[in-house]
NUBA-278435 format. One line per 5 residues: number of its first residue (from 1); their letters; for each residue x, y, z of N, C-alpha, C. Coordinates in steps of 0.2 Angstrom, whole numbers, m for minus. Example, Ala and Ser with C-alpha at 12.3 -4.5 7.8 and 13.67 -1.06 7.14 Angstrom:
REM NUBA-278435
1 = as = 66:m28:39:62:m22:39:66:m16:39 | 64:m11:35:68:m5:36:64:0:39
***
This chain:
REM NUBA-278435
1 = xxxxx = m77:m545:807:m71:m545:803:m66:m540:805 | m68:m534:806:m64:m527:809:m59:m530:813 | m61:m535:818:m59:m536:825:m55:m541:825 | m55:m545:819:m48:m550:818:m44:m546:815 | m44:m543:812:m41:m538:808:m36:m530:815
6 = xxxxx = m40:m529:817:m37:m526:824:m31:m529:830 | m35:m536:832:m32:m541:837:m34:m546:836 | m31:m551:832:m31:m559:832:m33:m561:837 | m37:m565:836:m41:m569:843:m34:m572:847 | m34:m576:854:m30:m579:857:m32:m587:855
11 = xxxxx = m27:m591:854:m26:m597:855:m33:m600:858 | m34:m605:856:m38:m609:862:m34:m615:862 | m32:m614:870:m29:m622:872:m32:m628:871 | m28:m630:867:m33:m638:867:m28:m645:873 | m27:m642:876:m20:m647:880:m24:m649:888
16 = xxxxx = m28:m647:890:m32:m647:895:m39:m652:894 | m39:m659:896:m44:m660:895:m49:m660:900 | m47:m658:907:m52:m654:914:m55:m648:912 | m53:m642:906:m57:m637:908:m64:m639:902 | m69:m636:907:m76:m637:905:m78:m634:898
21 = xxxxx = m80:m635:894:m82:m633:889:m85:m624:887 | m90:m626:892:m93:m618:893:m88:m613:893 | m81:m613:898:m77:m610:902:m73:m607:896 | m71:m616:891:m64:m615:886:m71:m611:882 | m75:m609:880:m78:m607:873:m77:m599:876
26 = xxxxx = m77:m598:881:m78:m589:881:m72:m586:877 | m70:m585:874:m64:m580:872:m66:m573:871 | m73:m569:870:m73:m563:870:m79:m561:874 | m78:m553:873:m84:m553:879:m92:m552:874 | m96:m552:879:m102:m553:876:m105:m546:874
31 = xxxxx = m110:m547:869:m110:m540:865:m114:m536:869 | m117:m536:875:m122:m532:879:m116:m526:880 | m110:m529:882:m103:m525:882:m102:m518:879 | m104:m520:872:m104:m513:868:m109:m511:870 | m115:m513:871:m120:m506:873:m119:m503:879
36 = xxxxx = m116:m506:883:m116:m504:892:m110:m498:889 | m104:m498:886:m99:m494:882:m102:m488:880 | m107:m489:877:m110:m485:873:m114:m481:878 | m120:m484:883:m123:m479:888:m118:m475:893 | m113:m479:894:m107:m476:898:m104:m469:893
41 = xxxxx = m101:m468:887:m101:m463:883:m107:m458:883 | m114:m458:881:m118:m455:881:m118:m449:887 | m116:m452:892:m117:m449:900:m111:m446:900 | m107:m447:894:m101:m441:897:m101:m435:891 | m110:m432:887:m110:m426:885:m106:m426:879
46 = xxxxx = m101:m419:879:m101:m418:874:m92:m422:870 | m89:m425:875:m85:m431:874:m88:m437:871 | m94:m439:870:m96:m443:866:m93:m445:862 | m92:m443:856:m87:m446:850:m79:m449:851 | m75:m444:855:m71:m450:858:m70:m453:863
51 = xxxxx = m74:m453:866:m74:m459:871:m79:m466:868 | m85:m463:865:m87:m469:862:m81:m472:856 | m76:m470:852:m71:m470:846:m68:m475:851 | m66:m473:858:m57:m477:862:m62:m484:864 | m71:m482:868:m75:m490:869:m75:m494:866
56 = xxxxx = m75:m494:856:m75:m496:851:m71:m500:849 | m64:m497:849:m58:m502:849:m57:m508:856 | m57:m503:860:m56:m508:869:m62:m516:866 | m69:m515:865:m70:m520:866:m70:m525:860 | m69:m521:853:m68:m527:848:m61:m528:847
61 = xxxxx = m55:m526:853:m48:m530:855:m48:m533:860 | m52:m537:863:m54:m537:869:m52:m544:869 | m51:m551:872:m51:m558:870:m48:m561:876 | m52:m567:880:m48:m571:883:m46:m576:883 | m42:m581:886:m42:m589:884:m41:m589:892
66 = xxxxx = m45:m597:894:m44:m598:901:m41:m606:897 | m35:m609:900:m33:m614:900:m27:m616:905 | m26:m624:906:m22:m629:911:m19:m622:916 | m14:m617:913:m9:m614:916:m12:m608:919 | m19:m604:917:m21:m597:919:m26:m594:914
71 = xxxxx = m27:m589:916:m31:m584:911:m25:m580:908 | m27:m579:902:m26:m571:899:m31:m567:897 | m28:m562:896:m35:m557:894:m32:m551:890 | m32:m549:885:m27:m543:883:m33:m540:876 | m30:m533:875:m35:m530:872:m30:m524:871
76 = xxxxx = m33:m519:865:m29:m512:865:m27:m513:857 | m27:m505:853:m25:m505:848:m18:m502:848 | m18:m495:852:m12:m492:848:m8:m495:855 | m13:m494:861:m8:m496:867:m10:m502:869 | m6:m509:869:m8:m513:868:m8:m517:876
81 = xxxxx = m12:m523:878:m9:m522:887:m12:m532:886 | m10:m532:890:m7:m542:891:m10:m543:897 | m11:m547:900:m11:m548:905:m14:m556:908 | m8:m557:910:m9:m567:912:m8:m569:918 | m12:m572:922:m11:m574:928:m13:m582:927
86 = xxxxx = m7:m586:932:m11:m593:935:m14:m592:941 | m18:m600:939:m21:m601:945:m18:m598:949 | m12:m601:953:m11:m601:960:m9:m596:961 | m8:m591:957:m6:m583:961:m12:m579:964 | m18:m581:961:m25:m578:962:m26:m581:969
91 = xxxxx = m29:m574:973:m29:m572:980:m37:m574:981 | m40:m568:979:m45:m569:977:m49:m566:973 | m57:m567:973:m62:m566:962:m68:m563:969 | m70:m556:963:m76:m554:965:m80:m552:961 | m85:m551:961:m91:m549:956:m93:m543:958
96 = xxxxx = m93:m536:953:m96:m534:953:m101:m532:946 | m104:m528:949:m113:m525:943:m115:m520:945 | m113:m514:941:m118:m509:943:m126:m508:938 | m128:m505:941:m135:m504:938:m136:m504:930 | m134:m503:924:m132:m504:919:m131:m511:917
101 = xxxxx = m126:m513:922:m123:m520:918:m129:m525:922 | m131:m524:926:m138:m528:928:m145:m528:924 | m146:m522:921:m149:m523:915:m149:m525:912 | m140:m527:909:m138:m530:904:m136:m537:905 | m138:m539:909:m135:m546:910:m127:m549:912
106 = xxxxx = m125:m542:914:m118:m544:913:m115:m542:921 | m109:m545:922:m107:m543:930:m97:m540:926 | m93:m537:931:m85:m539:930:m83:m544:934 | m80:m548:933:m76:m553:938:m69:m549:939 | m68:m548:943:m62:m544:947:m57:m550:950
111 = xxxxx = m52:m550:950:m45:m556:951:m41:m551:953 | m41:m553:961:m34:m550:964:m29:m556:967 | m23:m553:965:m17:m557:967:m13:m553:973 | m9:m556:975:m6:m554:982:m1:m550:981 | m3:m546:975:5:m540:971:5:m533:976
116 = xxxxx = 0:m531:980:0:m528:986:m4:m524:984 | m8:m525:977:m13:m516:975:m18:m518:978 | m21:m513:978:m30:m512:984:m33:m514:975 | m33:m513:970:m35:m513:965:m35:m521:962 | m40:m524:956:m39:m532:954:m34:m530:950
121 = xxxxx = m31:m536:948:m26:m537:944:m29:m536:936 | m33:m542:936:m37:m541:930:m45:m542:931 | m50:m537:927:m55:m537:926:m60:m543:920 | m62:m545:922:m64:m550:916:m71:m546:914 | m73:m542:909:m78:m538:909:m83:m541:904
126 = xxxxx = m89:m540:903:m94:m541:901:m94:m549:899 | m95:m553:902:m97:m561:904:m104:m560:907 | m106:m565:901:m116:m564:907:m114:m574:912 | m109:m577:911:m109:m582:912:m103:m581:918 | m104:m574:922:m99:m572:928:m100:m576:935
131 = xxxxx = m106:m579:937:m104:m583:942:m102:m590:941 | m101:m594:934:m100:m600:932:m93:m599:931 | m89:m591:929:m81:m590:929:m78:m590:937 | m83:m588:942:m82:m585:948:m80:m592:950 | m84:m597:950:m85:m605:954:m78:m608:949
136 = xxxxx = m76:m608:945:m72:m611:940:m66:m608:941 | m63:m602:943:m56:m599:945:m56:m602:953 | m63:m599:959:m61:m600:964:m60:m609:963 | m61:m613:962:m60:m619:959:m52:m621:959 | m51:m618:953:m44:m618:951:m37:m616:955
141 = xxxxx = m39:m610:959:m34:m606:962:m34:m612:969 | m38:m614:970:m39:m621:976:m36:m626:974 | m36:m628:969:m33:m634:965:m38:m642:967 | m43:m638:966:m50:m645:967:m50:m647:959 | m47:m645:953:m48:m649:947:m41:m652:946
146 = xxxxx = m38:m650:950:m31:m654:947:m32:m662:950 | m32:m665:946:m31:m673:947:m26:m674:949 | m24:m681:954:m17:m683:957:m16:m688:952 | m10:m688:952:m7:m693:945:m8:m701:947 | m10:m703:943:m12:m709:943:m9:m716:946
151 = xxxxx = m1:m715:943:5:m718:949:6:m716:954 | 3:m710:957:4:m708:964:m1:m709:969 | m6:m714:965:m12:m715:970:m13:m723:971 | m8:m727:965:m6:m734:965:m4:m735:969 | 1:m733:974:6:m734:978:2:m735:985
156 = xxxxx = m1:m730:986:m4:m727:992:m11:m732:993 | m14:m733:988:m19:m739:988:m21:m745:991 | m12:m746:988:m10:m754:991:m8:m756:995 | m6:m748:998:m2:m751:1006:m10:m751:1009 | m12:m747:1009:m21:m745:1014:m26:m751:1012
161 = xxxxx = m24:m756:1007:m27:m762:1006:m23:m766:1011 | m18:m767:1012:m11:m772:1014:m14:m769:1020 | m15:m765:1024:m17:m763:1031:m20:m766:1033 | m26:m763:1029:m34:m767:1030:m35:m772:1030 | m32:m778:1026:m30:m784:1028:m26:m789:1033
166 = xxxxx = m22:m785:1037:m18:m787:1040:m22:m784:1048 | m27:m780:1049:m31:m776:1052:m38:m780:1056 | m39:m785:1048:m44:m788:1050:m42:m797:1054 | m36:m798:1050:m31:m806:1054:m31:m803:1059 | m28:m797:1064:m28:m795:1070:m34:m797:1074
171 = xxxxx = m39:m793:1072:m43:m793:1075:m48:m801:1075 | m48:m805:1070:m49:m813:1070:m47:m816:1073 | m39:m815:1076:m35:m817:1081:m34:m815:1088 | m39:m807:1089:m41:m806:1095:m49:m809:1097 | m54:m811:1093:m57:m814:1093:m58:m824:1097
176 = xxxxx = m53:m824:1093:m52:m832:1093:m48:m831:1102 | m43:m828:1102:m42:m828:1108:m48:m828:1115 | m51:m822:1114:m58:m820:1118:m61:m827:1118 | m64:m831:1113:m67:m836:1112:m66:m842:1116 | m60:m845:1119:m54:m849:1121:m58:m849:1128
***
């Protein structure tokens, strides 16, 4: 309840009838996140208290939406940070895990665009479902889910039926001549 009260959820697009169900449900990251958070703090001593205090806010502001135009992902109490990309600016998606988040079932999926930083643009962090987002971006940044519009394929149909019929008369009347 904290965490709607923090940062409203984002939107879920509903205008997209291509993206997959599993995809459109992710909007936050999964709770293995706080622990990974929380052994991460531990390991920094006697900063404990506010480092775990800043992990506590980061992950319950945490929220993405993936629909038709891109991802977003934004998160942050007092400083708050947005971050949206479409498909087609994404260059390329990596997956990493270090030993913590492998215990915990979890990978980052890392999204660089061609903005020129050796760094991703955005982190999508604690998803246990990171190679089904990894195939589903690299996917989308391809343009293998976007459908060709329906009148754009009527046109082209006909003429490549109208060929092939006209393909096969030739060829019955290079027959018929051979035959002679």
């Amino acid at each position: 309840m904290a965490a709607a009260v923090l940062c409203p959820p984002l939107l879920p697009s509903t205008a997209n009838p291509q993206l997959p169900a599993e995809v459109a449900a992710i909007d936050r990251p999964h709770r293995n996140l706080w622990t990974l958070y929380l052994l991460r703090a531990l390991l920094t001593g006697p900063a404990f208290p506010i480092v775990a205090l800043v992990a506590y806010f980061r992950y319950h502001t945490m929220h993405y939406r993936f629909d038709a135009q891109g991802v977003h992902m934004r998160w942050g109490l007092l400083f708050r940070r947005e971050v949206n990309l479409t498909y087609r600016r994404i260059q390329d998606i990596h997956l990493r895990s270090g030993l913590f988040q492998r215990w915990l079932g979890l990978a980052d999926v890392l999204v660089q665009t061609a903005a020129g930083s050796a760094s991703a643009e955005m982190t999508i962090e604690g998803i246990r479902e990171f190679a089904m987002i990894r195939d589903f971006l690299y996917a989308r940044m391809r343009g293998h889910d976007e459908a060709p519009a329906p009148d754009a394929e009527a046109p082209v149909a006909a003429a490549l039926h109208e060929v092939a019929r006209e393909l096969v008369a030739v060829r019955e009347a290079i027959e018929r001549m051979g035959a002679r």
